[in-house]
TIRO-2110 file (N, C-alpha, C; in Angstrom, 1 decimal):
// TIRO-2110
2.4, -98.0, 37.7, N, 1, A
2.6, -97.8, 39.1, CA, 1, A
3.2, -99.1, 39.7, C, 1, A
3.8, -98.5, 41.0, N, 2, A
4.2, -99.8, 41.6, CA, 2, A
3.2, -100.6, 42.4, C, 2, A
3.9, -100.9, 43.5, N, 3, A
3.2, -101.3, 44.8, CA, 3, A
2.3, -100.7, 45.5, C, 3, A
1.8, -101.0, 46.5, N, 4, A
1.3, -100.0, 47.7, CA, 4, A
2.1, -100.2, 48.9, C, 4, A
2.0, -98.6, 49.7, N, 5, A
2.4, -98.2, 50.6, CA, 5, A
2.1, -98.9, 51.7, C, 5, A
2.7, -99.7, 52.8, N, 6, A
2.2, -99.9, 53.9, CA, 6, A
2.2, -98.7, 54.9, C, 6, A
3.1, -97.5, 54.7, N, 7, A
3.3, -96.4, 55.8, CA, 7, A
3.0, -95.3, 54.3, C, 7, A
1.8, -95.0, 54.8, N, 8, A
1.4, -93.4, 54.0, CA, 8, A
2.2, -92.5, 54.1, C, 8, A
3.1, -92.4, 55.0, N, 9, A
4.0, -91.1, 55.3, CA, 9, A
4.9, -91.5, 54.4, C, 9, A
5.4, -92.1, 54.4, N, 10, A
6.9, -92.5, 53.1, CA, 10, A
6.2, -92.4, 51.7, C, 10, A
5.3, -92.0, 51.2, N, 11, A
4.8, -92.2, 50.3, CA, 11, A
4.9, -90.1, 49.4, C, 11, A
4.4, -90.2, 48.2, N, 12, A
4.1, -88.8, 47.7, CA, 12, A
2.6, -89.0, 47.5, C, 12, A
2.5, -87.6, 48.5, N, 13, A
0.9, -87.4, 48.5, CA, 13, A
-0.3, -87.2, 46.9, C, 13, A
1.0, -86.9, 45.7, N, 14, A
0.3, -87.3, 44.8, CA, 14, A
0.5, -88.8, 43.4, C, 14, A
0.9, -89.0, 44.4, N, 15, A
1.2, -90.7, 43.7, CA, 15, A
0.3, -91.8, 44.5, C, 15, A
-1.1, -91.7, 44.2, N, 16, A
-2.3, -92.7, 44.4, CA, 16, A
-2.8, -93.8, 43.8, C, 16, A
-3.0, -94.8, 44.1, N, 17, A
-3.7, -95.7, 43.3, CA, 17, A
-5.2, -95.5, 43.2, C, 17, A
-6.3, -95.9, 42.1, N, 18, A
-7.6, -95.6, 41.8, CA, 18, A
-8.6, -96.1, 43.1, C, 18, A
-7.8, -96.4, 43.9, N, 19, A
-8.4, -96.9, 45.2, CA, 19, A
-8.0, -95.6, 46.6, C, 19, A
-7.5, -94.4, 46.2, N, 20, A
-6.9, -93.3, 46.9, CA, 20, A
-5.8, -93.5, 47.6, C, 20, A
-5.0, -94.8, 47.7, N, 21, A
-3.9, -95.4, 48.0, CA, 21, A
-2.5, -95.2, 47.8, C, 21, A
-1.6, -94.7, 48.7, N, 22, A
-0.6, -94.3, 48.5, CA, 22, A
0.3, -95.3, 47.5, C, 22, A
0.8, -95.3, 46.6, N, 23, A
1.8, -96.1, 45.6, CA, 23, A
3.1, -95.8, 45.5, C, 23, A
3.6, -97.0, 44.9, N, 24, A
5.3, -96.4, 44.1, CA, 24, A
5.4, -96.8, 43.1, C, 24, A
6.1, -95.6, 42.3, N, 25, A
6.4, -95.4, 40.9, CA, 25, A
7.4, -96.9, 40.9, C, 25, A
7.1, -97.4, 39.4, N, 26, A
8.2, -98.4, 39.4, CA, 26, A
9.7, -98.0, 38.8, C, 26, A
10.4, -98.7, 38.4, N, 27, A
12.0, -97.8, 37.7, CA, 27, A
11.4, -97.8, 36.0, C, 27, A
11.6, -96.4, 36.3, N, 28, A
11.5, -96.2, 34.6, CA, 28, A
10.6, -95.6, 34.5, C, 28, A
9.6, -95.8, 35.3, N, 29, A
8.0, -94.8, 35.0, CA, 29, A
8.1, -93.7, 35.1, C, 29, A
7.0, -92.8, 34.2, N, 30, A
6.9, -91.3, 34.1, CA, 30, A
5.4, -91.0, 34.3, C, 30, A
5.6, -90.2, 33.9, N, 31, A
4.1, -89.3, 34.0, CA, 31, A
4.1, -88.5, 32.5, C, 31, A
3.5, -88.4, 31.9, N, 32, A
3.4, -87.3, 30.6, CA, 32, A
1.6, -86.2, 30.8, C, 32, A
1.9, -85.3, 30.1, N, 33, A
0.7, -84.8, 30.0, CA, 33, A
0.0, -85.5, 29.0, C, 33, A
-1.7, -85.5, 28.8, N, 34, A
-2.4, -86.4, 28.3, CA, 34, A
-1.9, -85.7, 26.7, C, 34, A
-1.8, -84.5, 26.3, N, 35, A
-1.8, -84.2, 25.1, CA, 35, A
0.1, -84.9, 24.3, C, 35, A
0.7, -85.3, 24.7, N, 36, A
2.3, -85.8, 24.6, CA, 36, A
1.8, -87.4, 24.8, C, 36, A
0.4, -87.6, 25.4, N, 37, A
0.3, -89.2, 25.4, CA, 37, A
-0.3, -89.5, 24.1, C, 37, A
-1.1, -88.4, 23.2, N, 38, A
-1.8, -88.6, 21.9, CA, 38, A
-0.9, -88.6, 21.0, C, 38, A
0.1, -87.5, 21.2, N, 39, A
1.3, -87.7, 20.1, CA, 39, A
1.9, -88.5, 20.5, C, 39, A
2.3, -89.2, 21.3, N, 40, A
3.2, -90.4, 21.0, CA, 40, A
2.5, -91.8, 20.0, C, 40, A
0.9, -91.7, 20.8, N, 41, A
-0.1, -93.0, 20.3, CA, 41, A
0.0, -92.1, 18.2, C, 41, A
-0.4, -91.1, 18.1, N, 42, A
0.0, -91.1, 16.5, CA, 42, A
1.4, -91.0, 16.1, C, 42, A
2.2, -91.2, 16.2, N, 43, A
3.9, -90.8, 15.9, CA, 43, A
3.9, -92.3, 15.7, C, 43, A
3.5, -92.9, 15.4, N, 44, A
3.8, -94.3, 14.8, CA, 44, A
4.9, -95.1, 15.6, C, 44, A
5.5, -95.0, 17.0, N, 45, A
6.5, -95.2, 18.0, CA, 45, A
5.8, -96.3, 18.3, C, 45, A
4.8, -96.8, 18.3, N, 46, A
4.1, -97.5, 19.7, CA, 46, A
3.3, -98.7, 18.6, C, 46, A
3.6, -99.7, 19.4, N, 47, A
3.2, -101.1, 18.3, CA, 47, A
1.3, -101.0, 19.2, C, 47, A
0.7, -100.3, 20.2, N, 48, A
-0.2, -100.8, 20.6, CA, 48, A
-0.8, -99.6, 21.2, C, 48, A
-1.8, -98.9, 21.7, N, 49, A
-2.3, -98.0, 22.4, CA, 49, A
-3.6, -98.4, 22.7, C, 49, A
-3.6, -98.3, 24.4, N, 50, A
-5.4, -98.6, 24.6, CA, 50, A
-6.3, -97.3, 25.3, C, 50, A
-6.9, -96.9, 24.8, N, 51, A
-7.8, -95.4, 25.1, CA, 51, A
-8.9, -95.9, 26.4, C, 51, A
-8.4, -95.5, 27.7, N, 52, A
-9.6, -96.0, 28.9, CA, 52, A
-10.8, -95.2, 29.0, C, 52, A
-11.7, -96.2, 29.2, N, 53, A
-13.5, -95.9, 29.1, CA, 53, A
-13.6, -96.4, 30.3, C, 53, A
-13.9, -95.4, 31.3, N, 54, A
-14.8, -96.2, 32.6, CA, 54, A
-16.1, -97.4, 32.3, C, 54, A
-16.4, -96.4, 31.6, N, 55, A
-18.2, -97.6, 31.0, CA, 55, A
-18.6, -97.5, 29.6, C, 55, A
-19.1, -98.5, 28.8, N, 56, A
-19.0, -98.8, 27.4, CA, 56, A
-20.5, -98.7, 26.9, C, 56, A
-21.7, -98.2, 26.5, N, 57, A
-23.0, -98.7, 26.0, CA, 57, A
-23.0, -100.0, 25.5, C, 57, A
-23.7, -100.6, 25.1, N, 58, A
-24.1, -101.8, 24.4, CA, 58, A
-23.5, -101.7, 23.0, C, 58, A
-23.9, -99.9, 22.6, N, 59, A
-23.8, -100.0, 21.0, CA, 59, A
-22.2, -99.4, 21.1, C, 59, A
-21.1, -99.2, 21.7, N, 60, A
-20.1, -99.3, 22.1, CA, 60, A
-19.7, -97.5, 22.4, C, 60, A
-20.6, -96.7, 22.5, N, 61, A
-20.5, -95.5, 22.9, CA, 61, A
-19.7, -95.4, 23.8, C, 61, A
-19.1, -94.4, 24.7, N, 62, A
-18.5, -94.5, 26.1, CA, 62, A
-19.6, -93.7, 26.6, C, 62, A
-20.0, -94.5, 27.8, N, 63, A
-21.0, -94.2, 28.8, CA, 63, A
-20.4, -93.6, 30.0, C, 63, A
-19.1, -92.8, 30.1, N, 64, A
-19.4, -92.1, 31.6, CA, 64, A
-19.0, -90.8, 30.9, C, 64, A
-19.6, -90.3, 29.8, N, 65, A
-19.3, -89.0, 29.1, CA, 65, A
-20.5, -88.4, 29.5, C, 65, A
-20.6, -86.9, 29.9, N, 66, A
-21.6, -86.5, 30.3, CA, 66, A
-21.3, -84.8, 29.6, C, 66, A
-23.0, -84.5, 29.4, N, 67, A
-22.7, -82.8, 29.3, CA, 67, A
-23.0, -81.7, 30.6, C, 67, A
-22.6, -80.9, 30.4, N, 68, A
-22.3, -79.9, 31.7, CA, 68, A
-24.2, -79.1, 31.6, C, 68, A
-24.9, -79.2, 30.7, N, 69, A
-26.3, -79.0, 30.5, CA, 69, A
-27.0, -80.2, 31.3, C, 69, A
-26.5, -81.4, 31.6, N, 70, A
-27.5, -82.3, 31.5, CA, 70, A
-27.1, -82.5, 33.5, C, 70, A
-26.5, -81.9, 33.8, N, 71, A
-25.9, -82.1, 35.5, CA, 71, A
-27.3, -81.8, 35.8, C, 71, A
-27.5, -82.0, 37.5, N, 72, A
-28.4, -81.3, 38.3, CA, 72, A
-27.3, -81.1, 39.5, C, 72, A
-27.5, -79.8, 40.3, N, 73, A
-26.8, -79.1, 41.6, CA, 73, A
-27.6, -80.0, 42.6, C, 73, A
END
């Protein structure tokens, strides 16, 4: 992503930063669907791939995985 928006209206209502923030794409960026983001990370194209974990366990689990059993309404 690019920058941020100083005027929300010039902006695309779905181009946000993780702060709900209107952004701009930089030259060249895209968007892929997540399944075309795993084929590219195995298709051997890519000297590097990093897989994001909001939160990590100690014992290096990913900690913001949750089951749909374990919710409360």
């Amino acid at each position: 992503m690019g920058s941020e928006l100083e005027d929300a209206a010039l902006g695309d209502d779905d181009l946000l930063s993780a702060g709900k923030r209107p952004v701009t794409l930089i030259p060249g960026g895209c968007f892929v669907h997540h399944v075309d983001s795993f084929a590219l990370a195995r298709g051997g194209r890519l000297d590097a791939t990093l897989l994001g974990a909001c939160r990590v366990a100690e014992n290096g689990n990913l900690a913001n995985w949750t089951r749909t059993a374990n919710r409360r309404s």
